[in-house]
C-alpha positions as CSV (number, residue, x, y, z in Angstrom):
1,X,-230.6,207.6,-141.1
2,X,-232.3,210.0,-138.8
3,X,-231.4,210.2,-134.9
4,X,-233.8,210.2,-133.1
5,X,-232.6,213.0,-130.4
6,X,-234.8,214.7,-128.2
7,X,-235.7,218.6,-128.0
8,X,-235.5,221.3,-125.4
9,X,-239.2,220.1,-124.5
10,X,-239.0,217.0,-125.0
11,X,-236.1,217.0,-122.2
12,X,-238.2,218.8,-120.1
13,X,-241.0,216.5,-120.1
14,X,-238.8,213.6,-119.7
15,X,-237.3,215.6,-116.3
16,X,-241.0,216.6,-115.0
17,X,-243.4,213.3,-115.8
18,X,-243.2,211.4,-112.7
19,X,-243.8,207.5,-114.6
20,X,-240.1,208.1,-116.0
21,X,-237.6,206.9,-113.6
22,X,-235.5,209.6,-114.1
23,X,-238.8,211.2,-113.0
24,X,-239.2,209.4,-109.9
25,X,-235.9,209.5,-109.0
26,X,-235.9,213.5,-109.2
27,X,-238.8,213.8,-107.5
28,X,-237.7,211.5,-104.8
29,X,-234.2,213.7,-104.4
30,X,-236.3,216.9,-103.9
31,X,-238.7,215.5,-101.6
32,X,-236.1,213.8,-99.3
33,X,-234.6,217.2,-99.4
34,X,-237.6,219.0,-98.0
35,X,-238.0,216.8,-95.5
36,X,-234.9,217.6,-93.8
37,X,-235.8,219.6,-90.9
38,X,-235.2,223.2,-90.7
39,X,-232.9,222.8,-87.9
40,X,-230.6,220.6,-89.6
41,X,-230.3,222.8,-92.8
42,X,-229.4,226.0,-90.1
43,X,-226.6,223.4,-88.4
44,X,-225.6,222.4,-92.6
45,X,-225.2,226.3,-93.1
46,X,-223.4,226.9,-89.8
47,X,-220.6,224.5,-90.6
48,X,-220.4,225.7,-93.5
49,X,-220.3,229.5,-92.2
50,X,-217.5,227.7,-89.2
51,X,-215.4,226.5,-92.0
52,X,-215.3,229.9,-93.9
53,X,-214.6,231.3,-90.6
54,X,-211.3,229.1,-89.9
55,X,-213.4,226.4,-87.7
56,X,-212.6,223.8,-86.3
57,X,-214.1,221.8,-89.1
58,X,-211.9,223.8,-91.2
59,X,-208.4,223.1,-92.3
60,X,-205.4,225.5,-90.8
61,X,-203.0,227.6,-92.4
62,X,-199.9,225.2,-91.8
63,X,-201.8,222.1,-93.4
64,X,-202.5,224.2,-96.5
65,X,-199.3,226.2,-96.5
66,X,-197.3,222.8,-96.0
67,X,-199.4,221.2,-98.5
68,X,-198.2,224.0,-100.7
69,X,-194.4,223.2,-100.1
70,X,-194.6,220.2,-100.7
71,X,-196.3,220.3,-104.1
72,X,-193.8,222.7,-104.8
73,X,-191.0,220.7,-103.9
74,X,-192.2,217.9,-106.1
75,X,-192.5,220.1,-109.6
76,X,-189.5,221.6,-108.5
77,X,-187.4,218.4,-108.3
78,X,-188.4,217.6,-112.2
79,X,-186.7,220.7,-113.6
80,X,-183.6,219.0,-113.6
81,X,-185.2,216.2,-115.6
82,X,-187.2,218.4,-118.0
83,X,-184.1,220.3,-118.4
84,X,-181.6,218.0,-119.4
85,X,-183.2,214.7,-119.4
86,X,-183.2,214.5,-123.3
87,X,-179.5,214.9,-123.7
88,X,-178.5,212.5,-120.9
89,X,-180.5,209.8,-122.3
90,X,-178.2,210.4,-125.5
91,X,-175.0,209.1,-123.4
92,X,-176.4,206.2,-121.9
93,X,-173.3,204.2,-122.7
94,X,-171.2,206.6,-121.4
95,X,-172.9,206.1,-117.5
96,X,-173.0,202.6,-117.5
97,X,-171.3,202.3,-114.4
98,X,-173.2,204.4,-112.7
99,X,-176.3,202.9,-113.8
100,X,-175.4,199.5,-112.6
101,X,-174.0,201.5,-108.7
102,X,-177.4,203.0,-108.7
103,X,-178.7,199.2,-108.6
104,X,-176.4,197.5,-106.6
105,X,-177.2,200.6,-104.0
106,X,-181.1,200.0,-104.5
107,X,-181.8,204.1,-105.1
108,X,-184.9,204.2,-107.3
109,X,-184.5,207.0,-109.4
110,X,-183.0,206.4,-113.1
111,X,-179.5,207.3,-114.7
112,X,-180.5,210.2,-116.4
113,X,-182.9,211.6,-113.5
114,X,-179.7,211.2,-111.7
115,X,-177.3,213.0,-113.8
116,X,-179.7,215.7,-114.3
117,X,-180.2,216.1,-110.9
118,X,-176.3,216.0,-110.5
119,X,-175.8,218.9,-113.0
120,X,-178.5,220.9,-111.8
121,X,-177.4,221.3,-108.6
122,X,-174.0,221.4,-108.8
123,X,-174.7,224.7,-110.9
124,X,-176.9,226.0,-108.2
125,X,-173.8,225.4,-105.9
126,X,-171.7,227.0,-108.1
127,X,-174.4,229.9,-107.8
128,X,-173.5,230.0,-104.3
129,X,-170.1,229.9,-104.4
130,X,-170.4,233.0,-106.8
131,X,-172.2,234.7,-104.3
132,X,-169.8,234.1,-101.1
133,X,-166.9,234.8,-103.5
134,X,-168.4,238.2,-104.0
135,X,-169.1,238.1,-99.7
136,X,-165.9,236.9,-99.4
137,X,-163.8,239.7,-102.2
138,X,-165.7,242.5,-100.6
139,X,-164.1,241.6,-97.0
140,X,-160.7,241.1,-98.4
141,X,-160.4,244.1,-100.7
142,X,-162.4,246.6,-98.8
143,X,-161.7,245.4,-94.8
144,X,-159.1,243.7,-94.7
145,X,-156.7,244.6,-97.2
146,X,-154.7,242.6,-99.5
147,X,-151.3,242.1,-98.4
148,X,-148.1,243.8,-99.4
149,X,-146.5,241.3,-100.7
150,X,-149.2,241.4,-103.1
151,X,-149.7,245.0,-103.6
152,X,-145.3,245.6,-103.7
153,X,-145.1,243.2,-106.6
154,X,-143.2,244.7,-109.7
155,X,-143.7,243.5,-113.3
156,X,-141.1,244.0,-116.3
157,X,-143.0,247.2,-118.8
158,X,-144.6,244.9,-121.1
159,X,-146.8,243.6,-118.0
160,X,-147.1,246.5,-115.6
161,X,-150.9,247.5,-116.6
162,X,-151.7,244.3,-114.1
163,X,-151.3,246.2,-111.2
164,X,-153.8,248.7,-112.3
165,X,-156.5,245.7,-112.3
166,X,-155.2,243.7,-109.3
167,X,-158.2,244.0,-106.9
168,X,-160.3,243.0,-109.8
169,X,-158.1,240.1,-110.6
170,X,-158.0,239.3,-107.2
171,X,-162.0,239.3,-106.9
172,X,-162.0,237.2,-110.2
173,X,-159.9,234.5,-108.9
174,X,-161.2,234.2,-105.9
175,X,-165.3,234.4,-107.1
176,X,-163.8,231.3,-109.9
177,X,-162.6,229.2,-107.2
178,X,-165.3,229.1,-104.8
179,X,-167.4,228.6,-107.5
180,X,-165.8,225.7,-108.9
181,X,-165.0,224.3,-105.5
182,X,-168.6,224.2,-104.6
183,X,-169.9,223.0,-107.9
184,X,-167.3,220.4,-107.9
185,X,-167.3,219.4,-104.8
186,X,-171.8,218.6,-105.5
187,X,-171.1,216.8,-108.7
188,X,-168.2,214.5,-107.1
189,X,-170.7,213.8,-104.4
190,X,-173.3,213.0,-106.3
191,X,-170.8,210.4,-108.3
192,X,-169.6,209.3,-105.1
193,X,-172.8,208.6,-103.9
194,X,-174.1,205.4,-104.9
195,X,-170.7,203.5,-105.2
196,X,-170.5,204.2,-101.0
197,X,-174.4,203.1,-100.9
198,X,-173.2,200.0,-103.0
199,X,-170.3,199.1,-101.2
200,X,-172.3,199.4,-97.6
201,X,-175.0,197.0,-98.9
202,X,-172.1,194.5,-100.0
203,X,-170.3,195.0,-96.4
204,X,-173.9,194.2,-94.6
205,X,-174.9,191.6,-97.7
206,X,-171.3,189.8,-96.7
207,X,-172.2,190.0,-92.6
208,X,-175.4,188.3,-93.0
209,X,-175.1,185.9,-95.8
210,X,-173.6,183.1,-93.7
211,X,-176.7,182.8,-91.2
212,X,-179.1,183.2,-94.0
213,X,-177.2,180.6,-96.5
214,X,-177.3,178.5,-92.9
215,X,-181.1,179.1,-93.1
216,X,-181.6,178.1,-96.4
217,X,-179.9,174.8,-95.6
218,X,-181.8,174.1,-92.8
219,X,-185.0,174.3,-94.8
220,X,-183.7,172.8,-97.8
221,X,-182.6,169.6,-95.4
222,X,-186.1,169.5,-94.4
223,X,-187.4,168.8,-97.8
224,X,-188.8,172.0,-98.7
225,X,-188.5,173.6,-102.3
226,X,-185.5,176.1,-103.2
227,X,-188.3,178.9,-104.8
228,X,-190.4,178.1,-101.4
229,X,-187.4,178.2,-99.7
230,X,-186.3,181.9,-101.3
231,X,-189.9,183.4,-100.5
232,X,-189.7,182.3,-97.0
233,X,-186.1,184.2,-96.8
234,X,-187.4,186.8,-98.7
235,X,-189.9,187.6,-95.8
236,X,-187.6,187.4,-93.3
237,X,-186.2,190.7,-93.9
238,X,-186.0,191.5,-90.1
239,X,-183.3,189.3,-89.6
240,X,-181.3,188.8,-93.0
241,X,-181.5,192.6,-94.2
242,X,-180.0,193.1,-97.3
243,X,-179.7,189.4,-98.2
244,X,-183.1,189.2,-97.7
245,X,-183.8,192.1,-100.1
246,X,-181.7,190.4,-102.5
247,X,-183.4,187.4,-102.6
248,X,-187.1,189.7,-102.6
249,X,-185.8,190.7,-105.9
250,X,-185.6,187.2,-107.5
251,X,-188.5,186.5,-106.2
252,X,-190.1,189.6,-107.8
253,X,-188.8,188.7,-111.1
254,X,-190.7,185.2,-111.1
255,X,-194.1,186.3,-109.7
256,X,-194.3,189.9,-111.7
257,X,-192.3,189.6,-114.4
258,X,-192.7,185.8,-115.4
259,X,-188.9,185.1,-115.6
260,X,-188.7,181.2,-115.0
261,X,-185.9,180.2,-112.0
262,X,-182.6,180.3,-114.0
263,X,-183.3,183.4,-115.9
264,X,-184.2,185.3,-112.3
265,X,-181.3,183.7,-111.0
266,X,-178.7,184.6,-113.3
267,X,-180.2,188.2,-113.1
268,X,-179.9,188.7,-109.6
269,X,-176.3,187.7,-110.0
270,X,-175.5,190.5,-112.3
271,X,-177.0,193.4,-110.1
272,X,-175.7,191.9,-106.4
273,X,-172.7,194.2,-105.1
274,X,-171.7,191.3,-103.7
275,X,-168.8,188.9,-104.9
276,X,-170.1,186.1,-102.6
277,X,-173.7,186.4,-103.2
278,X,-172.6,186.4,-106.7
279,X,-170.6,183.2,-106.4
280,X,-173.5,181.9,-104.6
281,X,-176.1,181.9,-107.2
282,X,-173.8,181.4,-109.9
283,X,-173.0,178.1,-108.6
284,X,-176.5,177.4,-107.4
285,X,-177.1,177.7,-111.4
286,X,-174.9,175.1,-111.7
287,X,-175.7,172.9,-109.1
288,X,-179.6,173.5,-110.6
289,X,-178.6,172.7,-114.0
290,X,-176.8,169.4,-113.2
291,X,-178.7,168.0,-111.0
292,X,-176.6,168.0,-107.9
293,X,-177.7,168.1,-103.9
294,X,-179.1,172.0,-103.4
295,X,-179.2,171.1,-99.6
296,X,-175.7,169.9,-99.6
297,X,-174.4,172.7,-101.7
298,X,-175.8,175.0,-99.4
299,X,-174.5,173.4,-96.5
300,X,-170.9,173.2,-97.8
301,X,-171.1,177.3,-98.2
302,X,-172.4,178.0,-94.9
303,X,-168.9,176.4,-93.4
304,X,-167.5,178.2,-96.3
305,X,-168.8,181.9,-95.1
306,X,-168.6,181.2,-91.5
307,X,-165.0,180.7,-91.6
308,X,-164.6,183.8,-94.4
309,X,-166.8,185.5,-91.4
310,X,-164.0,184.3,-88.8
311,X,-161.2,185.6,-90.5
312,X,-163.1,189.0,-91.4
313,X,-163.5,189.1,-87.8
314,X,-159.6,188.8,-86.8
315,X,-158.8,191.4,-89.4
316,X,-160.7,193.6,-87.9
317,X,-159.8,193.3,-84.3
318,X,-156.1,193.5,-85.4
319,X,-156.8,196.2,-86.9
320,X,-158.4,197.7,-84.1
321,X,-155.7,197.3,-82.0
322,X,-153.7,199.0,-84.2
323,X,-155.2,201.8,-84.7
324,X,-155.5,202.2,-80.5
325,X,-151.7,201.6,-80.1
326,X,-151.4,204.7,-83.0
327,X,-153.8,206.8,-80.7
328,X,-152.3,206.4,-77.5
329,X,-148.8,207.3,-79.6
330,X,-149.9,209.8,-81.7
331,X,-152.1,211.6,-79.2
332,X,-151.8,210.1,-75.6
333,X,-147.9,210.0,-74.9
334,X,-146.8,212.4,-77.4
335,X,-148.9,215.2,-76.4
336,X,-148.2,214.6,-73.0
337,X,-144.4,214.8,-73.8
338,X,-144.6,217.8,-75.8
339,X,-146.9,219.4,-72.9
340,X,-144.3,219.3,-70.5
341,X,-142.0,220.1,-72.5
342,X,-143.5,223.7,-73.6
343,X,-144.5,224.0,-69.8
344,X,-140.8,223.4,-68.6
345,X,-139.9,225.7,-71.1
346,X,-142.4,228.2,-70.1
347,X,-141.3,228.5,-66.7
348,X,-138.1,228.6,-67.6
349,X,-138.8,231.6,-69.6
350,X,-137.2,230.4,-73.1
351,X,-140.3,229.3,-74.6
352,X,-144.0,230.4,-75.1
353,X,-147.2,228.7,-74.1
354,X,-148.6,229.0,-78.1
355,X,-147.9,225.4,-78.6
356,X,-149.4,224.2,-75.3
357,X,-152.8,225.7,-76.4
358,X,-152.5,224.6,-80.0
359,X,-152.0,220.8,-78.6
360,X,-154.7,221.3,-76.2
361,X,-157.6,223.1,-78.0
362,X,-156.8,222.2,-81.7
363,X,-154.8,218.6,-82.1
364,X,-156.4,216.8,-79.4
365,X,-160.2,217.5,-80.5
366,X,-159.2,217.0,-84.2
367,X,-157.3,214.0,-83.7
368,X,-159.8,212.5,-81.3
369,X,-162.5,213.4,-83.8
370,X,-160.6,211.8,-87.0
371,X,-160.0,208.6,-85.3
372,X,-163.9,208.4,-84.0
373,X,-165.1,208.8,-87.6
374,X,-162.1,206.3,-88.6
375,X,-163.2,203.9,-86.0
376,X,-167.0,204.2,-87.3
377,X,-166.0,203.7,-90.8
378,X,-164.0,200.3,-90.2
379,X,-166.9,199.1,-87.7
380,X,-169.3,196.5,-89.0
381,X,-173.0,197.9,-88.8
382,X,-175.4,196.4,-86.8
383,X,-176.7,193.0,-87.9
384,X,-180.6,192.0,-88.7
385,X,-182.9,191.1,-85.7
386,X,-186.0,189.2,-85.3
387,X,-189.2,190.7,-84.7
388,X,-189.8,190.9,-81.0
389,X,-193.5,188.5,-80.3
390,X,-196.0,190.6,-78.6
391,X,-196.4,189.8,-75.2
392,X,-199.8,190.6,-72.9
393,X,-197.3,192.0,-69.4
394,X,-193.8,193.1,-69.3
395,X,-191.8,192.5,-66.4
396,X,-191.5,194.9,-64.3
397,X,-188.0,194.4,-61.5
398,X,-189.1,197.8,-59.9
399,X,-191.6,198.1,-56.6
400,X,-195.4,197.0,-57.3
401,X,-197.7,198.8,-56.5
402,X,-201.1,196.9,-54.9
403,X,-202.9,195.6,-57.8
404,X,-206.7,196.9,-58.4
405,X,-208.6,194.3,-57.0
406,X,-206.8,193.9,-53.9
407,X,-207.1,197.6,-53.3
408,X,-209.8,198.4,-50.7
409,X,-213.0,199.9,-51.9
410,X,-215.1,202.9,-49.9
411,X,-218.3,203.7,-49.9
412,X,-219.8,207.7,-50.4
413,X,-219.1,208.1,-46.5
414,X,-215.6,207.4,-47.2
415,X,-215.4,204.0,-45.0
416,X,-214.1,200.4,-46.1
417,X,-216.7,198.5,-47.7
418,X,-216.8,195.2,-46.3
419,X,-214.4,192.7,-47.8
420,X,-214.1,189.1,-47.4
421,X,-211.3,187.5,-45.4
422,X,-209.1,186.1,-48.8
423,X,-209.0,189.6,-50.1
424,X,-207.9,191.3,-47.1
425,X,-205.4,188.5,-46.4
426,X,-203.7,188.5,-49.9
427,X,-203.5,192.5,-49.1
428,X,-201.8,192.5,-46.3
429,X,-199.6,189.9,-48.4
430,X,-198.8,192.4,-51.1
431,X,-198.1,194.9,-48.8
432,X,-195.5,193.1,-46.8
433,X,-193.9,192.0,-49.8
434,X,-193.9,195.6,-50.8
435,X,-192.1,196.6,-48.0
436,X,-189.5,193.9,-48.2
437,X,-189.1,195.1,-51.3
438,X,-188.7,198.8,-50.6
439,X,-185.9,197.3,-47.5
440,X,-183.5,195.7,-50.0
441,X,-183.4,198.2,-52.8
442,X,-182.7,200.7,-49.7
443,X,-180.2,198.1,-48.5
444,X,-178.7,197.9,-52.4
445,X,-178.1,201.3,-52.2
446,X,-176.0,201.4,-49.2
447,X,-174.1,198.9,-50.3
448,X,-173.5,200.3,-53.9
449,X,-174.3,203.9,-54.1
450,X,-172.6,204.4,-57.2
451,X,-174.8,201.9,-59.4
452,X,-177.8,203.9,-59.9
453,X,-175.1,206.3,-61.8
454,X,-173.1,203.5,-63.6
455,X,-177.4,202.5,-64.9
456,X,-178.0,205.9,-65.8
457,X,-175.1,208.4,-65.7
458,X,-177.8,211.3,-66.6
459,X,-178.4,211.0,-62.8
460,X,-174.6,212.3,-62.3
461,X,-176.0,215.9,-63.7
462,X,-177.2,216.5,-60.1
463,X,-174.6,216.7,-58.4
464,X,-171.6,217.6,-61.4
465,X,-173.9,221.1,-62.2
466,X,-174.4,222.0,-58.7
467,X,-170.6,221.6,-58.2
468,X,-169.7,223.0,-61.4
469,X,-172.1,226.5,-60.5
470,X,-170.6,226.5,-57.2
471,X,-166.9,226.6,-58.9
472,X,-168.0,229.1,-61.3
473,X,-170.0,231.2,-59.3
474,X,-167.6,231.6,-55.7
475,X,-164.6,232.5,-57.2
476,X,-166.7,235.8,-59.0
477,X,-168.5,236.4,-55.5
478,X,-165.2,236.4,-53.8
């Protein structure tokens, strides 16, 4: 069966007769291009000559060179997975754990991306470690020195060729450790990782589930249906957080994945890092499943969480206080004792002022440093808040100003256009309640000068740097 397929001329014709549409529509393409005036094709060809040029219409180095980066970035962060991706699928079993951490903490990357990545890097640290160990032999062999203890040492005959090699056994051991100190130190990080991301979701999942379990009851009570009930909550991320992206996640599992409710249920249950979410919806399968009251159910573990909540909350203050009666020991009273000590000392002339400095320029900072991160750790984050309502003003408590159409208009001569006898009187109005305004923040100020700095303590910077110039500055001129 022959195919009926045009020629070279045939083509041709097809392109040229004007009754073909194709025709037509040609011939209507070159036409509306001639009739383009000359001016606009010289503005086409200027642009275009502009954005050769590094115009304004064109794009600037940093866009392209950042665009660059960051396609660069993204290949380079699949090496690790094209790499080793293979074999770490192979030992799936084997980081079971961490797969389940890595979704408890909600990171979206894969196992084996993970592990790859983990490898990968940890050798690139080790890398650097290599190089600062070879930074770091080069300072100690050829500036510094080693020490005599280590170049006096004396081995039986069997073992006296060492000391021939000891700089490079020095340089060896200390190029090994660095580099597996580094390399260890980014691999245990990288396994620490998502158990810490895991266990701050359950602290924050445990904060909040009380008021949204409260929430849930309320709605319940009010007749509405558990699924409508967990897509409300699900929306209401602002104010529940991580309970609420729990619950988004059951709901995800019924609308895109068409798990029915006891299925999405049970599946939330197994990937929550939290033990009371997970008694939660384990009993709200059974509650579902026999037929019981969801709205009771939910009410009787909102009194349940609240008072877990309560006694979180005096654990927490006790241990607190704690930890301030350990500071003022540890680094209030027993610094101060020791300072007075070395100072008494001092000026007695049977001691030195070495431990006075150490106390004050290397265990105070420390120790005020450790128990600030201590403190932080222990600290319940901040909870979920509710999306603030736009509003059309925002109260002001400062001085006014006159508003617009109270303020007098003038002509092109500069004089008052004439006003009627309301406007001028709800002027003069404004103004006076300006002033009164302007008298009683001046009187506030007499009365407390200190508040505008207790508001804002940045204000204090002008007069503690004048002062602390003039201290620096007079005793050097003098």
């Amino acid at each position: 069966m022959e195919k009926n397929t045009p020629t070279a001329d045939e083509d041709t014709s097809i392109i040229a007769d004007p009754e073909s549409d194709a025709g037509l529509d040609l011939a209507d393409a070159v036409e509306s291009e001639s009739s383009i005036p000359s001016e606009s094709k010289k503005s086409r060809k200027k642009k275009g000559k502009k954005s050769k040029n590094g115009g304004k219409d064109s794009v600037s180095a940093i866009d392209v060179y950042t665009k660059k980066a960051t396609v660069f970035l993204s290949l380079f962060k699949k090496v690790p997975f094209v790499l080793l991706g293979d074999r770490m699928k192979a030992k799936k079993s084997k980081y079971a754990n961490l797969q389940l951490k890595l979704k408890q903490a909600r990171i979206p990357t894969s196992y084996e991306m993970y592990i790859s990545n983990a490898i990968f890097y940890s050798i690139v640290s080790g890398l650097i470690g290599a190089i600062l160990g070879l930074f770091t032999t080069y300072i100690v062999l050829l500036v510094v020195g080693l020490p005599d203890k280590i170049t006096k040492l004396t081995f039986g005959p069997s073992t006296a060729w060492i000391l021939d090699y000891k700089e490079l056994i020095v340089a060896f051991f200390i190029i090994i450790v660095l580099t597996a100190l580094l390399g260890g130190i980014t691999y245990g990080l990288f396994m620490l990782y998502p158990g810490f991301q895991a266990s701050e979701r359950k602290g924050k999942i445990d904060r909040q589930l009380p008021y949204a379990v409260t929430f849930m009851y309320a709605l319940t009570k009010g007749g509405m249906n558990i699924i409508d009930v967990f897509r409300l909550l699900a929306r209401s991320e602002d104010t529940y957080g991580e309970v609420s992206k729990e619950v988004d996640t059951f709901v995800r599992d019924m609308d895109y994945f068409g798990h029915d409710l006891r299925t999405a249920l049970a599946n939330v249950s197994e990937m929550t890092p939290s033990s009371r979410f997970q008694d939660l919806m384990y009993n709200l399968l059974t509650v579902i499943d026999s037929g019981g009251d969801i709205s009771r159910y939910f009410q009787d573990k909102a009194d349940q969480y609240l008072q877990h909540t309560i006694i979180d909350q005096k654990g927490f203050l006790e241990t607190l206080g704690l930890l301030a009666e350990s500071y003022v020991t540890a680094f209030v009273a027993g610094p101060l004792f020791i300072i007075i000590m070395g100072v008494m000392m001092a000026v007695m002339g049977s001691g030195t002022s070495t431990m006075v400095y150490a106390i004050i320029y290397a265990v105070l900072p420390i120790g005020s440093v450790m128990f600030v991160v201590m403190i932080s750790i222990i600290t319940p984050g901040e909870m979920g808040e509710p999306a603030l309502l736009p509003t059309k003003a925002v109260l002001d408590h400062g001085i006014p100003d006159v508003p617009g159409h109270l303020a007098p208009v003038y002509d092109v001569e500069g004089e008052v256009i004439d006003e009627t006898e309301e406007k001028v009187r709800e002027r003069t109005n404004f103004e006076k309640f300006i002033k009164s305004k302007k008298s009683l923040a001046f009187k506030e100020t007499i009365k407390r000068p200190l508040r505008p700095m207790l508001n804002n303590p940045m204000i204090s910077l002008a007069v503690t740097v004048p002062i602390a110039l003039l201290y620096v500055i007079i005793p050097v001129a003098i």
